[in-house]
C-alpha positions as CSV (number, residue, x, y, z in Angstrom):
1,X,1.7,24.5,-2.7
2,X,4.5,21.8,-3.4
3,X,3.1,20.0,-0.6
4,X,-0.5,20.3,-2.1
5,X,1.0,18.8,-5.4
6,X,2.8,15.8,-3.6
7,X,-0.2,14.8,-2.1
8,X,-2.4,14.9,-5.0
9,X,0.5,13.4,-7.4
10,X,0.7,10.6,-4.1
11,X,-3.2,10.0,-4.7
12,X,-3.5,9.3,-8.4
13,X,-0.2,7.6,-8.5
14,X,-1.5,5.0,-5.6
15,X,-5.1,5.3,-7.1
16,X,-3.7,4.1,-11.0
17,X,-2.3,1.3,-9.0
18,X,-5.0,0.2,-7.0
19,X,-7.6,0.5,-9.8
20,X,-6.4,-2.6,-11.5
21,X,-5.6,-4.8,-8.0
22,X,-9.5,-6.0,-7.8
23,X,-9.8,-6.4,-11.6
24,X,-6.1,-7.9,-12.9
25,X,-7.5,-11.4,-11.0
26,X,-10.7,-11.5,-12.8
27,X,-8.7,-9.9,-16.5
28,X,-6.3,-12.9,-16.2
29,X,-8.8,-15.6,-15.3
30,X,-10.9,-14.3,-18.6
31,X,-7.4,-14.3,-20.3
32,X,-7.4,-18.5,-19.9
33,X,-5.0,-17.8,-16.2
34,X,-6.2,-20.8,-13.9
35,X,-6.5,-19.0,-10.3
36,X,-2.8,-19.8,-9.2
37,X,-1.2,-18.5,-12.4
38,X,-3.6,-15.4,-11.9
39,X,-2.9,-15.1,-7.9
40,X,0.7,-15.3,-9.3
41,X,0.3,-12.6,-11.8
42,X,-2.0,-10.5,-9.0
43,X,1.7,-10.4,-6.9
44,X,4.4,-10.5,-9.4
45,X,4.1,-6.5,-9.2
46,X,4.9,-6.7,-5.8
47,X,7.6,-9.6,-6.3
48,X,9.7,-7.4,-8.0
49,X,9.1,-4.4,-5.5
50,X,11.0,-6.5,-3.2
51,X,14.2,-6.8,-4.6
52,X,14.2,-3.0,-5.9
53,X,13.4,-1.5,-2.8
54,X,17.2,-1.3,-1.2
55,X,18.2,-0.1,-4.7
56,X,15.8,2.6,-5.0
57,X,16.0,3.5,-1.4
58,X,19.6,4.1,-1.9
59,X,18.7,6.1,-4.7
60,X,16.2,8.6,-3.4
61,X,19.1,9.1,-0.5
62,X,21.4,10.2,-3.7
63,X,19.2,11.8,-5.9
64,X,16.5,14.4,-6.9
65,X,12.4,13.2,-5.2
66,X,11.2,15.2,-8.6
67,X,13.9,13.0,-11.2
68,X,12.9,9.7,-9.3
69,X,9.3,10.2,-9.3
70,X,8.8,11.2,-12.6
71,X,10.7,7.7,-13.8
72,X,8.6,5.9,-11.6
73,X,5.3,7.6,-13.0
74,X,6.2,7.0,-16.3
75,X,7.4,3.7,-15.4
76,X,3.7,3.0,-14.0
77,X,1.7,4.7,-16.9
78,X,3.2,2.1,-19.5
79,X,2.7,-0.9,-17.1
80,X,-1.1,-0.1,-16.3
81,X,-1.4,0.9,-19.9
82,X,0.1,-2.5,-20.9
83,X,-3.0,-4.3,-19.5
84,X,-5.1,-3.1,-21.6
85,X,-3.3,-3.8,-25.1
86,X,-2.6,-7.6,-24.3
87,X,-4.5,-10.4,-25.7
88,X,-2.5,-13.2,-22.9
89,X,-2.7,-13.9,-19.6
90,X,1.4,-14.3,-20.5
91,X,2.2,-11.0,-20.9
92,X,-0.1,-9.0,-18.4
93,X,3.2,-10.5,-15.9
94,X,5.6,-8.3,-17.7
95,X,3.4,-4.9,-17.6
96,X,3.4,-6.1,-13.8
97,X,6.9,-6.0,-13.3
98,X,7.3,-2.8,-15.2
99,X,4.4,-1.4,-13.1
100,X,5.9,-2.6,-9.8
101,X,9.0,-1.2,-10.6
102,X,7.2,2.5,-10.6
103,X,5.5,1.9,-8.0
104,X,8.6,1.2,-6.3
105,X,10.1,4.4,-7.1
106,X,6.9,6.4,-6.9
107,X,6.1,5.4,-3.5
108,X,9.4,5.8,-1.5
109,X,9.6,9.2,-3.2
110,X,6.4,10.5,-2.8
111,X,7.1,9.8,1.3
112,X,10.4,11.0,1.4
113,X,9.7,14.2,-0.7
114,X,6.9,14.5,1.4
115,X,8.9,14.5,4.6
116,X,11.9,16.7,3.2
117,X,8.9,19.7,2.6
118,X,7.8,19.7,6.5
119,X,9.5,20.4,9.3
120,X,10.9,17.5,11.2
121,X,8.6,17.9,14.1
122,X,5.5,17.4,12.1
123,X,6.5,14.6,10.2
124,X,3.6,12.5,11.8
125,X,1.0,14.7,10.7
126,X,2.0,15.5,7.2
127,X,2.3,11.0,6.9
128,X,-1.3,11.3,8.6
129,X,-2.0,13.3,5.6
130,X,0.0,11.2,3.2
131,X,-1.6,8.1,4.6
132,X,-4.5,9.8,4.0
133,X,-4.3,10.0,0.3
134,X,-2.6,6.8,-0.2
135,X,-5.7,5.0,1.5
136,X,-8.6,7.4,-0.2
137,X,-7.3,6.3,-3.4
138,X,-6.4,2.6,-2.2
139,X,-10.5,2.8,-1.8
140,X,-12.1,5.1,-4.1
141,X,-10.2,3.3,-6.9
142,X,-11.5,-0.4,-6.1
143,X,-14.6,1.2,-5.7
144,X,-14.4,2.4,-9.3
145,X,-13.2,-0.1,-10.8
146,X,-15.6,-2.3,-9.6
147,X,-18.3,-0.7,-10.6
148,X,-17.0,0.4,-14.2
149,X,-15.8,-3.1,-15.5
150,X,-19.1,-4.5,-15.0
151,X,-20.0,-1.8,-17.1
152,X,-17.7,-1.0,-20.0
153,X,-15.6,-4.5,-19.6
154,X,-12.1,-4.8,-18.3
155,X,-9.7,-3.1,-21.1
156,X,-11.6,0.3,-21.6
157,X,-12.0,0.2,-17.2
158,X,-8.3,0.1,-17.6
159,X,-7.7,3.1,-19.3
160,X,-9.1,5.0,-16.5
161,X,-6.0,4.0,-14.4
162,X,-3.6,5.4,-17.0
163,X,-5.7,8.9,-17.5
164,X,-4.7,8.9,-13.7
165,X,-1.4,8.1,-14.1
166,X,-0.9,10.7,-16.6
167,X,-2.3,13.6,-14.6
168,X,0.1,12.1,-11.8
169,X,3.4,13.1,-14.5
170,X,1.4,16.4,-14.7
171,X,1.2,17.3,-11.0
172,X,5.0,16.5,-10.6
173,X,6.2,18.9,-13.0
174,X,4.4,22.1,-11.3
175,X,6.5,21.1,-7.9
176,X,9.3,23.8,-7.3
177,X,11.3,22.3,-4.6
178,X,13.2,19.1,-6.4
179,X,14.3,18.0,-3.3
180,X,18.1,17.6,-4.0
181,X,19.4,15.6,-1.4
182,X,23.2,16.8,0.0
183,X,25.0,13.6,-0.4
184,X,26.7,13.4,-3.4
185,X,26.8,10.0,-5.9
186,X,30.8,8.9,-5.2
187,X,32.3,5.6,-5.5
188,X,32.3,6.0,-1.3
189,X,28.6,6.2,-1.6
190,X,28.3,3.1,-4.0
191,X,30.4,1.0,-1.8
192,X,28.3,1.6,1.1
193,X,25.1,1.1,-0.6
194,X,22.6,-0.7,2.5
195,X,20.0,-3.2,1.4
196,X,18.2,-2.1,4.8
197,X,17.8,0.4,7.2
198,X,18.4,-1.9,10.3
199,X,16.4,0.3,12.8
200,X,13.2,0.1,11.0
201,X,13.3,-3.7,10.7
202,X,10.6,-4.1,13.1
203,X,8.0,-2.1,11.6
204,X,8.6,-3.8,8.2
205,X,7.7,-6.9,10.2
206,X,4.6,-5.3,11.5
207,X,3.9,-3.9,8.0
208,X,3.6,-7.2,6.6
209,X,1.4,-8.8,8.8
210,X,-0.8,-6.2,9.1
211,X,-1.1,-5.6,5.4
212,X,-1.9,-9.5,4.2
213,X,-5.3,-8.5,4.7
214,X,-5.7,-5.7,3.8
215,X,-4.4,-7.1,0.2
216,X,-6.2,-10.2,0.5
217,X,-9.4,-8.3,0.9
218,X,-8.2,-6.0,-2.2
219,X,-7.9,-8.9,-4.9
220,X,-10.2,-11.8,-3.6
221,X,-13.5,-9.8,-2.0
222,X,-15.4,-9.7,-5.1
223,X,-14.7,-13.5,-5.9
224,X,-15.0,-14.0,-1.6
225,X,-18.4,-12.5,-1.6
226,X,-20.0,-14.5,-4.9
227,X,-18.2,-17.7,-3.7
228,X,-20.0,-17.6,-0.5
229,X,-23.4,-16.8,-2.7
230,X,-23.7,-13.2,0.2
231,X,-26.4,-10.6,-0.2
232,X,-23.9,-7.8,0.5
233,X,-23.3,-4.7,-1.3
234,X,-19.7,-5.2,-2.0
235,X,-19.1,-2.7,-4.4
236,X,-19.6,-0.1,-1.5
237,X,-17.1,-1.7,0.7
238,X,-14.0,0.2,0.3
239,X,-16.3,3.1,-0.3
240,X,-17.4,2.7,3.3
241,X,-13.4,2.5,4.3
242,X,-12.8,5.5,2.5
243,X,-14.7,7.4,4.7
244,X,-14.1,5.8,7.9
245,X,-10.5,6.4,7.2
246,X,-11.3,10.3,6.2
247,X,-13.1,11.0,9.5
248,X,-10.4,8.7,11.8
249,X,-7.7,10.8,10.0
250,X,-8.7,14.2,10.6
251,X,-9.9,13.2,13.7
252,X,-6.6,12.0,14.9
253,X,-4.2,13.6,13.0
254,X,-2.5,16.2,15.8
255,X,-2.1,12.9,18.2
256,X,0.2,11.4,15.4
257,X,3.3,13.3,16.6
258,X,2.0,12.4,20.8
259,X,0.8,9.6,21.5
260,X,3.4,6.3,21.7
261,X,3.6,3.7,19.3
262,X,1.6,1.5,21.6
263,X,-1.5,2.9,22.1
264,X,-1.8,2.5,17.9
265,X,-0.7,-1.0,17.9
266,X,-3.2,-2.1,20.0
267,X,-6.0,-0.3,19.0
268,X,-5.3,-1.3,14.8
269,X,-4.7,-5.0,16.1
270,X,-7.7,-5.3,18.5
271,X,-9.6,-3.6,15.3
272,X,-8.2,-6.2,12.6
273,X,-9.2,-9.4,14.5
274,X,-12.6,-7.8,14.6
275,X,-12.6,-7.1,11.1
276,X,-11.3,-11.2,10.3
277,X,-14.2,-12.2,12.6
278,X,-16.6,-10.1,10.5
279,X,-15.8,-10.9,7.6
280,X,-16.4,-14.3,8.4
281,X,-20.0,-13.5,9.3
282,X,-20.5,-11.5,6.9
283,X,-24.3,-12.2,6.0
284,X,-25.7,-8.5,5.7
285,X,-24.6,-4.7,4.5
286,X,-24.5,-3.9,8.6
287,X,-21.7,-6.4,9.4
288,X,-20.0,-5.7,6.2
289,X,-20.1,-1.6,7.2
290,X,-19.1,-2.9,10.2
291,X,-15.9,-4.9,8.9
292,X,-15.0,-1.9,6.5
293,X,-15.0,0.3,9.7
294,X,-12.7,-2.2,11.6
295,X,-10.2,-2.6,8.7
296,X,-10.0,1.0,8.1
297,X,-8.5,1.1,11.9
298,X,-6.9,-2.4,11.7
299,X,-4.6,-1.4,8.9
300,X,-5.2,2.5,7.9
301,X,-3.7,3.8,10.8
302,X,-1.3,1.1,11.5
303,X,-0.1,2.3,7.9
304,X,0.3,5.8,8.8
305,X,2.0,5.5,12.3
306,X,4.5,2.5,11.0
307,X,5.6,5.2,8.6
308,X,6.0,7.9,10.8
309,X,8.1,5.6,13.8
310,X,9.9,4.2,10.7
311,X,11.0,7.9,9.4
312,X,11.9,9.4,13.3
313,X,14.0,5.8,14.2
314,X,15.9,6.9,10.9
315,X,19.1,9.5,10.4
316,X,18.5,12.0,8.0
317,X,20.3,10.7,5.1
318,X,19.0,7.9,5.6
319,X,15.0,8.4,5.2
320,X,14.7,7.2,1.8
321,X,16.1,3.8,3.1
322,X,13.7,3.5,6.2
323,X,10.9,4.2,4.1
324,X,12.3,1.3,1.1
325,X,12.5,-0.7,4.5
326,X,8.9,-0.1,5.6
327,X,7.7,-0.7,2.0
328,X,9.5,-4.4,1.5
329,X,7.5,-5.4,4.7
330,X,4.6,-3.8,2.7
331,X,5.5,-5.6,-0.5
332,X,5.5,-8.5,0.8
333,X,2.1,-8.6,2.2
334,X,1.2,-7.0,-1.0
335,X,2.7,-10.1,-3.3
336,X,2.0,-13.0,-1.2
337,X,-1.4,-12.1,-0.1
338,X,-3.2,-12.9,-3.6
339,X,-1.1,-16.3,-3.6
340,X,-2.5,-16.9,-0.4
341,X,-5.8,-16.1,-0.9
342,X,-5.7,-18.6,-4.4
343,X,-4.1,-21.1,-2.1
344,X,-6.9,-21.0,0.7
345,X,-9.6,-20.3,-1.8
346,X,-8.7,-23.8,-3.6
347,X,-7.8,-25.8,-0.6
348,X,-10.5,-25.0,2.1
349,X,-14.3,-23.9,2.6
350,X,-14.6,-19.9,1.9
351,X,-16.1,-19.7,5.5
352,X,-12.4,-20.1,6.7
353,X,-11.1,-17.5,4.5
354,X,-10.5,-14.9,6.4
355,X,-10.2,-16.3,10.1
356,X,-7.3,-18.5,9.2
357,X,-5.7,-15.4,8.6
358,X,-5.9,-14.7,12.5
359,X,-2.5,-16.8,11.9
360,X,-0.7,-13.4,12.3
361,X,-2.0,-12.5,15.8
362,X,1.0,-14.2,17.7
363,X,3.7,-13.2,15.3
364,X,2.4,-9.6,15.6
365,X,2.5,-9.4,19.5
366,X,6.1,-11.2,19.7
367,X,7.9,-8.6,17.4
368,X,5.9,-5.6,19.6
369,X,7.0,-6.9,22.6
370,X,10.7,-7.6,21.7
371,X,10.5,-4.4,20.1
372,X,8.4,-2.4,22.2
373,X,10.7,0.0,24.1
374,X,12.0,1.0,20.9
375,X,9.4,1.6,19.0
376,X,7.4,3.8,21.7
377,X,10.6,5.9,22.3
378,X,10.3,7.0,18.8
379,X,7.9,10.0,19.2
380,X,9.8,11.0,22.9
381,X,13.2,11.5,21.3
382,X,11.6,13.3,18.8
């Protein structure tokens, strides 16, 4: 049952998030935001994620997964909340920072709680399952929000994301197993407080390049698709991912804990550039089923397997550090991917929007192959 509640607390906690990503561009453009200062505001939650991941990752290593996560949930019901009750474009970037702070805190504990209520030999399955929820709700929620804003306006849309984020603090109190790590806060411990986890540095790096876009596609599709003037049915988009991801999931969920690192690589990276070509030619609702297909391969199961090679390369005191790790590479695509997306948007033709992001293909395929033999060993010496 506690791993039942994780899950769902996971899912509402990632879906409260996500709900705003495809609406907080268009809130602070109607706020008077130009689209740099709202690209800006789009990754400031994520800015901020990157300098509190070490600290929180030391943190989950040190102290109660139920104390941690029910900060960080409270933490992200006053940030999305926050949106909602400003009248400035100013002071959405403050409810950003307090909502990336909990969503720093709710998203290494959620994977490391997660991890500490399974057996460490199926610790690729249960972040199949974890990846699972994290990328229903990364979909459902756009999908939602999408749909409801252009319905009941921005601020009252908003309020969906806190009722979600308030069940979340709900689920959290039924779990019985607190997860309590051993180690105990000492002034040893605070002296040897790690920024990183040095083994998982690698599939940070493949984190970020994978997720930039992912995130690109979160906060500029709906502005991508009226730019470009497309007859698509965009609000079905992630809807369409949603359930790709749901049947690749299931389907593949016992090879998780198998098959090598590699055969996942390729097959996510082969599916991204097809995704970055399709987007590009994008003039239907078959090539656009066809690009949410490709993405949902391209970075959902990249997502799940960078998790899981990130949590076996790791000691066991150390899992709530090699999961901040993975998350700073996923941070980072997170906050620079809007400010990109403003940047390309502004500077050149929307055609190019997405295949200049092919950028990452080289960079992706020198860090697997300097890093290759370690990453595929991680499932053997498990």
């Amino acid at each position: 049952m506690d791993v039942i509640l994780v899950m769902a607390a996971s899912f509402l906690f990632m879906f409260s998030v996500m709900f705003v990503t495809p609406l907080i561009n268009g809130y602070a453009l109607s706020l008077g935001a130009d689209s740099i200062l709202a690209g800006i505001i789009t990754g400031s939650m994520s800015i901020v994620s990157i300098f509190l991941r070490p600290i929180a990752g030391n943190l989950v290593d040190l102290y109660s997964k139920y104390c941690l996560s029910l900060i960080g949930g409270i933490l992200i019901l006053i940030g999305v909340s926050g949106y909602w009750l400003v009248n400035t474009s100013g002071l959405l970037i403050l409810f950003r920072l307090i909502n990336g702070t909990g969503f720093v805190l709710a998203t290494i504990c959620m994977t490391t709680w997660l991890a500490f209520l399974v057996p460490r030999r199926f610790v690729g399955e249960a972040m199949g399952f974890y990846g699972l929820m994290n990328a229903l709700a990364m979909a459902v929620a756009p999908l939602i929000a999408i749909n409801s804003y252009k319905v009941i306006g921005y601020r009252y849309s908003m309020m969906i994301a806190s009722l979600a984020a308030v069940i979340m603090l709900i689920m959290i109190k039924f779990v019985k197993n607190h997860a309590i790590p051993q180690n105990k806060l000492s002034l040893k411990n605070i002296k040897h407080i790690r920024i990183i986890q040095k083994d998982t540095i690698p599939v940070a790096l493949l984190m970020l390049f994978f997720s930039i876009p992912y995130f690109a596609t979160q906060a500029d599709l709906v502005e991508y698709v009226a730019m470009r003037k497309l007859s698509v049915s965009v609000g079905y988009f992630f809807l369409i991912y949603a359930l790709s991801l749901l049947i690749i999931r299931i389907w593949l969920k016992r090879f998780f804990d198998t098959i090598a690192f590699g055969f996942w690589f390729w097959l996510s990276l082969i599916a991204m550039i097809i995704f970055l070509i399709s987007m590009a030619f994008m003039k239907n609702n078959f090539i656009m089923l066809i690009a949410a297909v490709a993405l949902s391969i391209g970075y959902g199961v990249i997502y799940s397997i960078n998790q899981t090679t990130a949590l076996l390369l790791s000691p066991l005191d150390q899992q709530g550090l090699a999961s901040s790790t993975v998350y700073l590479g996923l941070d980072l695509g997170m906050a620079s991917a809007p400010i990109l997306g403003g940047i390309i948007a502004s500077t050149i033709p929307h055609f190019y929007f997405y295949p200049i992001m092919l950028i990452m293909v080289p960079f992706v395929l020198v860090i697997y192959f300097i890093y290759r033999k370690k990453l595929n060993g991680a499932i053997q010496n498990h």
